[in-house]
LUMGU-791243 format. One line per 8 residues: number of its first residue (from 1); their letters; for each residue x, y, z of C-alpha. Coordinates in nm, 3 decimals, padded with zeros to 5 digits, always signed. Last residue first. Example, Ala and Ser with C-alpha at 12.3 -4.5 7.8 and 13.67 -1.06 7.14 Angstrom:
<nodes>
2	SA	+01.367 -00.106 +00.714  +01.230 -00.450 +00.780
</nodes>
This chain:
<nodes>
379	XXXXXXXX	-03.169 -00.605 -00.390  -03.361 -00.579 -00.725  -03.592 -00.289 -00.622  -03.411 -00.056 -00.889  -03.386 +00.186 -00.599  -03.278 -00.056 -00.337  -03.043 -00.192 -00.615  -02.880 +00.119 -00.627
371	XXXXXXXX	-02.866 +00.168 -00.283  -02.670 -00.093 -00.228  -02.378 -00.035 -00.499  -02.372 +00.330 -00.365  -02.271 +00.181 +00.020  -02.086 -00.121 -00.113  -01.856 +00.118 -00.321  -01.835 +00.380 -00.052
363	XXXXXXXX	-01.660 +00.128 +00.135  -01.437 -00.031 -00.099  -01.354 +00.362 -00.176  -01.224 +00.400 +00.199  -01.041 +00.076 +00.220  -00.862 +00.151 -00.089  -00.680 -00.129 -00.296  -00.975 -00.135 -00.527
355	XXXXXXXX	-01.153 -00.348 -00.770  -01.514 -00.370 -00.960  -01.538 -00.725 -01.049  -01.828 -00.769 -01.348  -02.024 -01.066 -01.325  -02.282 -01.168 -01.567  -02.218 -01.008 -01.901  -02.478 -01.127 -02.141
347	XXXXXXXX	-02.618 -00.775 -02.196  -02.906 -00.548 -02.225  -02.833 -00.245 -02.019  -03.028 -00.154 -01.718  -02.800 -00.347 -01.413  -02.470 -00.207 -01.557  -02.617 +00.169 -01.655  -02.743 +00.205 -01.264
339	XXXXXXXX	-02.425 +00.038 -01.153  -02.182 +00.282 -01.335  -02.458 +00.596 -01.278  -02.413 +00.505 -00.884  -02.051 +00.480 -00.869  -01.959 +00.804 -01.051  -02.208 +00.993 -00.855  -02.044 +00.842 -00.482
331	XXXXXXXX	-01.686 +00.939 -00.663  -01.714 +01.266 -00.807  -01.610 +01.257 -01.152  -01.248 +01.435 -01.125  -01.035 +01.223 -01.408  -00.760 +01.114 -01.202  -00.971 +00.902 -00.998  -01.355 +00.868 -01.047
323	XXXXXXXX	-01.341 +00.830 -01.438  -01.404 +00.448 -01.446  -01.453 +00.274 -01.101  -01.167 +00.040 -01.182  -01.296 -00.333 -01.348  -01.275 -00.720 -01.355  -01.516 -00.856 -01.634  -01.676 -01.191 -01.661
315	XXXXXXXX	-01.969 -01.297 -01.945  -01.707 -01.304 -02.263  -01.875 -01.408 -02.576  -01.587 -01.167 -02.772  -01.865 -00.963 -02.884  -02.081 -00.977 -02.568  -01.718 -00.791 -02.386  -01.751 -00.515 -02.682
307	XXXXXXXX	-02.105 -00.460 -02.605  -02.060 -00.454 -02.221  -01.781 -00.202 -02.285  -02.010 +00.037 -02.497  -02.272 +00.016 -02.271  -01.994 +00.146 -02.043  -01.868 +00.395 -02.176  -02.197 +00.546 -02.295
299	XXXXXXXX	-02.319 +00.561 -01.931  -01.956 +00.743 -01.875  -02.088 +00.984 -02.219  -02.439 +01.019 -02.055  -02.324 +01.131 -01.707  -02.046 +01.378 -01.828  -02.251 +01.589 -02.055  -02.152 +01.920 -01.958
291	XXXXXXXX	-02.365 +02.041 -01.710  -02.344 +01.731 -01.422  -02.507 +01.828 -01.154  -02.382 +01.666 -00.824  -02.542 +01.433 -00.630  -02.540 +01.553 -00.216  -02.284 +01.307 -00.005  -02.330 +01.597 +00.226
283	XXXXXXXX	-01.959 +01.659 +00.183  -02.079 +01.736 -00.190  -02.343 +01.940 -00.093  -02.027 +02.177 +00.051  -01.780 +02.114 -00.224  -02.056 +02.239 -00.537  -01.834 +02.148 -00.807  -01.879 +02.289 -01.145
275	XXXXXXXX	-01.881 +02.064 -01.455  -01.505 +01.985 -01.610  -01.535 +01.598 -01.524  -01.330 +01.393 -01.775  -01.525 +01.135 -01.889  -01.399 +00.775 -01.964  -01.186 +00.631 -02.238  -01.180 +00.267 -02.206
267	XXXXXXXX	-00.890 +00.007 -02.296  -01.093 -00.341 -02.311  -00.817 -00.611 -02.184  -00.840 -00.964 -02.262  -00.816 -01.340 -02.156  -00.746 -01.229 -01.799  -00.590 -01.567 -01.576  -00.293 -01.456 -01.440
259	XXXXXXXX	-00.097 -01.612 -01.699  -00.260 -01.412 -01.947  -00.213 -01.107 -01.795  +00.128 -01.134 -01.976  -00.035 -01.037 -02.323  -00.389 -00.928 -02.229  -00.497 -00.903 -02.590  -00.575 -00.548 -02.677
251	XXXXXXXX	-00.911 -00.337 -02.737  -01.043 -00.007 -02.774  -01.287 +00.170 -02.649  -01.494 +00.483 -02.689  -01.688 +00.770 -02.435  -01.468 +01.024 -02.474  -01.300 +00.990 -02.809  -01.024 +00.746 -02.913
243	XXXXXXXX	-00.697 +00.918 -03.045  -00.689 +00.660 -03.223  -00.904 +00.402 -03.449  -00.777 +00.068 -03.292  -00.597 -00.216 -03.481  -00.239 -00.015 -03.467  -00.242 -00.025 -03.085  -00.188 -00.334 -03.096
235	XXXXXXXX	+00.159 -00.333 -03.121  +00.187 -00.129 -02.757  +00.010 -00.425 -02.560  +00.317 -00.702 -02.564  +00.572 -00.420 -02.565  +00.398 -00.220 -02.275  +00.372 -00.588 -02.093  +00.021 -00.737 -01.932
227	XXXXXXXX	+00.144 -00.663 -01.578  +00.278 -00.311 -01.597  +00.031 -00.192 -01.844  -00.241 -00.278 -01.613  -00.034 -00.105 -01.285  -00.017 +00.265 -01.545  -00.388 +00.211 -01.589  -00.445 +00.181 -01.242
219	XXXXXXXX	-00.235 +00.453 -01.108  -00.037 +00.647 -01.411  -00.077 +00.581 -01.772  +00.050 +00.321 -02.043  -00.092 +00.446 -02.361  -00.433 +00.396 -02.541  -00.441 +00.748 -02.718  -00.756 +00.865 -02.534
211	XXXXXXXX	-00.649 +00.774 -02.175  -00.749 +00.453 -02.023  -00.921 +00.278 -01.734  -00.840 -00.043 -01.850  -01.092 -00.325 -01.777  -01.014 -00.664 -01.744  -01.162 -00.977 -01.919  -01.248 -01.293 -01.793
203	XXXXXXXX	-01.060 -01.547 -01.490  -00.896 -01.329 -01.273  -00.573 -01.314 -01.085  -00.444 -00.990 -00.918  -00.405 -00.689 -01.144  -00.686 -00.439 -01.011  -00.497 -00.547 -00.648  -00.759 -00.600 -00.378
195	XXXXXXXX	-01.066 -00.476 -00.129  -01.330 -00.676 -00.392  -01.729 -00.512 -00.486  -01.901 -00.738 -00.739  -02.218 -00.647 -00.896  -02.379 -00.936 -01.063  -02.502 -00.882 -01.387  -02.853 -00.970 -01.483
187	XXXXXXXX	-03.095 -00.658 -01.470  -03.133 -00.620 -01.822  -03.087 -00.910 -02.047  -02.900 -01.050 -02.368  -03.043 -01.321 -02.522  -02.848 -01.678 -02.529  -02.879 -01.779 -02.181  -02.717 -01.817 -01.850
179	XXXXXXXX	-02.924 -01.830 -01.517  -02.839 -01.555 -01.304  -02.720 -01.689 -00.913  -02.950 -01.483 -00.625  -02.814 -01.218 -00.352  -02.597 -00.982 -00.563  -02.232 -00.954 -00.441  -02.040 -00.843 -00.154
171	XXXXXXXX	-01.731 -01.039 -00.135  -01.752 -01.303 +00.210  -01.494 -01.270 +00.443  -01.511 -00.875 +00.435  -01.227 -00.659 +00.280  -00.948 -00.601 +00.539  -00.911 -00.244 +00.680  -01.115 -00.174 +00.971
163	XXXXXXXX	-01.200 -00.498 +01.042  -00.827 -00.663 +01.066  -00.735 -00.367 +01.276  -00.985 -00.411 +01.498  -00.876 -00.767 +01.534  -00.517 -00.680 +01.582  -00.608 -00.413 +01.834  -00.802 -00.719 +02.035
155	XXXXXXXX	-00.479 -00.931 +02.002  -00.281 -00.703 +02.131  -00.443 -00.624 +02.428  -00.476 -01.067 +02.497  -00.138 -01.053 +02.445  +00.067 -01.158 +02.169  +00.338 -01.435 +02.187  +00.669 -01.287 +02.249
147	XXXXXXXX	+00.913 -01.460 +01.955  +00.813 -01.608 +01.607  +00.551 -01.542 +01.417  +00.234 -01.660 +01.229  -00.099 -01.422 +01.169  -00.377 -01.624 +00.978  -00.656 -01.465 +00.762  -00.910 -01.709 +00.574
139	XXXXXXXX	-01.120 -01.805 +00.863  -01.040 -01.516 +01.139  -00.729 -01.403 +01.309  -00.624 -01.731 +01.360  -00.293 -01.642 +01.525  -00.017 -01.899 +01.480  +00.321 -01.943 +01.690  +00.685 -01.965 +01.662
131	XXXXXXXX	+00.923 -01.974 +01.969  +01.286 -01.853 +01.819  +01.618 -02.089 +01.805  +01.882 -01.886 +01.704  +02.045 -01.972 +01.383  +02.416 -02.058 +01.404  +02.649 -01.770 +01.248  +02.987 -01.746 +01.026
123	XXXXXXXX	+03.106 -01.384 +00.964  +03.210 -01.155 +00.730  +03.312 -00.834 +00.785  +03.007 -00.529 +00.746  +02.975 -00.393 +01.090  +03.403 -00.332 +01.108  +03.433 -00.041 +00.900  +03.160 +00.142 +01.131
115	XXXXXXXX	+03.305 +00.046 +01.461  +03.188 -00.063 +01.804  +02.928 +00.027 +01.997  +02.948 -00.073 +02.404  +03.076 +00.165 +02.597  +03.488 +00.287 +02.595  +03.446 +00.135 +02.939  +03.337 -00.182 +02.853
107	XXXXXXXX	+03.639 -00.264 +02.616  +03.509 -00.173 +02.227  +03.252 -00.420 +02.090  +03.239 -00.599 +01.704  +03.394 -00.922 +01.850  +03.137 -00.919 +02.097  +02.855 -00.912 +01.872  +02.766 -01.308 +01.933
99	XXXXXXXX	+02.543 -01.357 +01.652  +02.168 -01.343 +01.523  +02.132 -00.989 +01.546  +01.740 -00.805 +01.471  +01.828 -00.599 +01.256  +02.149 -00.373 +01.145  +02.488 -00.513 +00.979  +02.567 -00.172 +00.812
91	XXXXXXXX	+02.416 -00.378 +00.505  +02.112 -00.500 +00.691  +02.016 -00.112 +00.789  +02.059 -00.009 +00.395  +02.355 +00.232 +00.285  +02.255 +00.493 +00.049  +02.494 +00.807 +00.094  +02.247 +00.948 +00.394
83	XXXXXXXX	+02.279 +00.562 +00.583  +02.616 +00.610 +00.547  +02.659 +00.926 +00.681  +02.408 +00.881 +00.987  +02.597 +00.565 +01.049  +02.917 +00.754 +01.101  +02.791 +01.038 +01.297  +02.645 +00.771 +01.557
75	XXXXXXXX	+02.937 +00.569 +01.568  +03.163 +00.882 +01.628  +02.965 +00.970 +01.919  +02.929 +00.638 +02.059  +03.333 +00.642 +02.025  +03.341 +00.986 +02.219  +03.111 +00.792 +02.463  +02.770 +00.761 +02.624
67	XXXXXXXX	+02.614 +00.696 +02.923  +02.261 +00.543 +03.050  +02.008 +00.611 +03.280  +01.837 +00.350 +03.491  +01.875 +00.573 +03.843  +02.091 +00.795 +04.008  +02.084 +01.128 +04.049  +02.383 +01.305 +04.248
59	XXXXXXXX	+02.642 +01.140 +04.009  +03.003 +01.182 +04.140  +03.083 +00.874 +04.258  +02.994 +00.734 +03.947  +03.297 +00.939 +03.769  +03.601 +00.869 +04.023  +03.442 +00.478 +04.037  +03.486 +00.404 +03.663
51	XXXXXXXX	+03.163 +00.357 +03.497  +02.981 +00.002 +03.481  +02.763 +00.042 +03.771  +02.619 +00.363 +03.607  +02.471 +00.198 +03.323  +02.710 +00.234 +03.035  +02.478 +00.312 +02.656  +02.220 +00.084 +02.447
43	XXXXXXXX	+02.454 -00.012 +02.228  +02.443 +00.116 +01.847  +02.330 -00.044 +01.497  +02.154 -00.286 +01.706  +01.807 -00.197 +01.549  +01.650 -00.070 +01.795  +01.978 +00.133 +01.893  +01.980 +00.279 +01.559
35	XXXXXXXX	+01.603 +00.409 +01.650  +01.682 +00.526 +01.968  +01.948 +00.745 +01.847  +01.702 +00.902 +01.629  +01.465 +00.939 +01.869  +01.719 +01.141 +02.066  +01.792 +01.353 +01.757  +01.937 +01.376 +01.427
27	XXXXXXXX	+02.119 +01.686 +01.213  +02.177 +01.561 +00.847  +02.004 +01.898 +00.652  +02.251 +02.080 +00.960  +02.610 +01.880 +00.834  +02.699 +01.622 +01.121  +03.002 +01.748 +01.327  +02.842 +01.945 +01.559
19	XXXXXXXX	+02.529 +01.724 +01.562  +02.720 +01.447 +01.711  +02.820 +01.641 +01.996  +02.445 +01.761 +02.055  +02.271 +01.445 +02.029  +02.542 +01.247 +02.222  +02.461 +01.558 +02.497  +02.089 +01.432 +02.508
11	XXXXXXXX	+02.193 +01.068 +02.558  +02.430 +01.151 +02.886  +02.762 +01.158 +02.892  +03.064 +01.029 +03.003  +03.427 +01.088 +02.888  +03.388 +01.499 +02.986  +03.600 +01.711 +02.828  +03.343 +01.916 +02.596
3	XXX	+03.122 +01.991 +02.939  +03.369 +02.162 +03.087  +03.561 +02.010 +03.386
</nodes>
């Protein structure tokens, strides 16, 4: 008996029958299969004790392994296909079941997966009854679930987890509360480092990292113009002197942002960085040398944003490190020149949010907004 005759096989052969009638860009393997079964798309295979006797009796080896059909075969081939022509898991009738799947199974000994036209028919289904349970990962982050309750293991990667990329309890900020007044001081804003979305809800005014006509962008900027609305901002263009030049601002109402809180949005054209870069003081954390006026025109930006935020009598501002994404400033210098110029310019600003999704750059964020105020001996 060749190998292409046999009924029974094992999961490695599946792999290699199905593959001979999948296209090669479409070819899967075991962990593919493994995968489909995860998510019930596919039975887990015959365990010897359910072949026919004139096959078992002829295994030499036998242990927990499992065999496969010509209709596991076909299964396998079929979901590929689908899944390729943009079929989802749930719509092939995938995830976690919730409902007797013996109408969708072939006899035992054609193995248990049953047909592709037959996954998606409709069906009426109790809930199952699941075990649910709570995790109090720390004060203000709570794991629920349903199912196996962790172990103690688990638990203790969770935690690590948890620490090595969730923001700290408590936001990193300036140690002692800044007394309002009518004169505009040095040394008074509040540096705030937050581990979130640049869009998620604020009370004051949010800062656009923009380009120098004031159009929707990509990354932050291109999230900003998502949430306040490209129609709602685009108008407004009109009451801005444009292109703006490095350095500049511009601003817009914060048309849908307003329901999240922002009562304004200050569009601000940052530096592009075109100086040299010297890569190996820079893994050093070294300062680079800026030779083309790149420090002095982002310290211009942002005087120029504090003044435009004292005109409008606003004192909050939630903010991207300006110029340290798509615009090259290296990041650790581009940090320390924004606080520097935040804590020595006159202004009655007194909190200003600086946001990222980025575990790394929340981070180095802390780290450079730290040793500023060592060096300004405010900290």
């Amino acid at each position: 008996m060749n190998a292409q005759s046999k009924k029974f096989f094992l999961l490695d052969e599946l792999v290699t029958r199905a593959n001979e009638s999948l296209p090669t860009e479409l070819a899967i393997t075991e962990r593919t299969v493994r995968y489909y079964q995860s998510n019930n798309l596919i039975g887990k295979g015959l365990k010897i004790s359910e072949l026919p006797e004139e096959f078992s009796s002829k295994i030499v080896q036998r242990g927990n392994q499992r065999y496969f059909t010509l209709a596991d075969c076909t299964t396998v081939v079929d979901i590929r296909t689908a899944l390729e022509k943009g079929a989802s898991i749930e719509l092939l009738g995938g995830g976690r079941s919730q409902v007797n799947d013996e109408q969708y199974l072939s006899p035992v000994l054609q193995s248990r997966s049953y047909e592709m036209s037959e996954i998606v028919s409709d069906y009426i289904s109790l809930p199952e009854v699941q075990d649910a349970w709570s995790l109090q990962l720390r004060s203000d982050l709570t794991l629920n679930g349903t199912g196996a309750r962790p172990n103690v293991d688990t638990i203790r990667e969770l935690q690590k987890f948890v620490n090595l990329n969730f923001a700290p309890e408590q936001t990193m900020q300036s140690s002692d509360e800044y007394e309002d007044d009518d004169e505009p001081t040095t040394g008074r804003v509040r540096i705030e480092i937050e581990l979130v979305d640049i869009a998620a809800p604020f009370s004051g005014l949010l800062v656009n990292a923009s380009n120098a006509e004031v159009t929707p962008g990509g990354g932050v900027s291109g999230r900003i113009w998502e949430v306040c609305g490209v129609e709602e901002l685009s108008p407004q263009r009109a009451n801005s002197k444009l292109p703006l030049k490095p350095g500049q601002v511009a601003f817009t109402t914060a048309g849908r942002g307003e329901s999240r809180g922002f009562t304004g949005v200050i569009h601000a054209y940052g530096p592009r960085w075109t100086s040299p870069v010297d890569k190996e003081s820079l893994s050093k954390g070294k300062k680079q040398t800026p030779t083309n006026g790149e420090e002095q025109t982002l310290i211009r930006t942002w005087e120029n944003i504090l003044k435009m935020a004292d005109e409008r009598s606003e004192s909050r501002l939630a903010a991207p490190l300006i110029s340290s994404g798509l615009f090259g400033y290296p990041f650790q210098d581009c940090a320390e020149v924004t606080f520097k110029t935040l804590l020595e310019t006159p202004t009655r600003v007194t909190h200003v949010h600086f946001r990222t999704v980025s575990r790394r750059s929340f981070d180095q964020l802390v780290e450079a907004r730290n040793r500023v105020l060592r060096k300004l001996d405010i900290a």
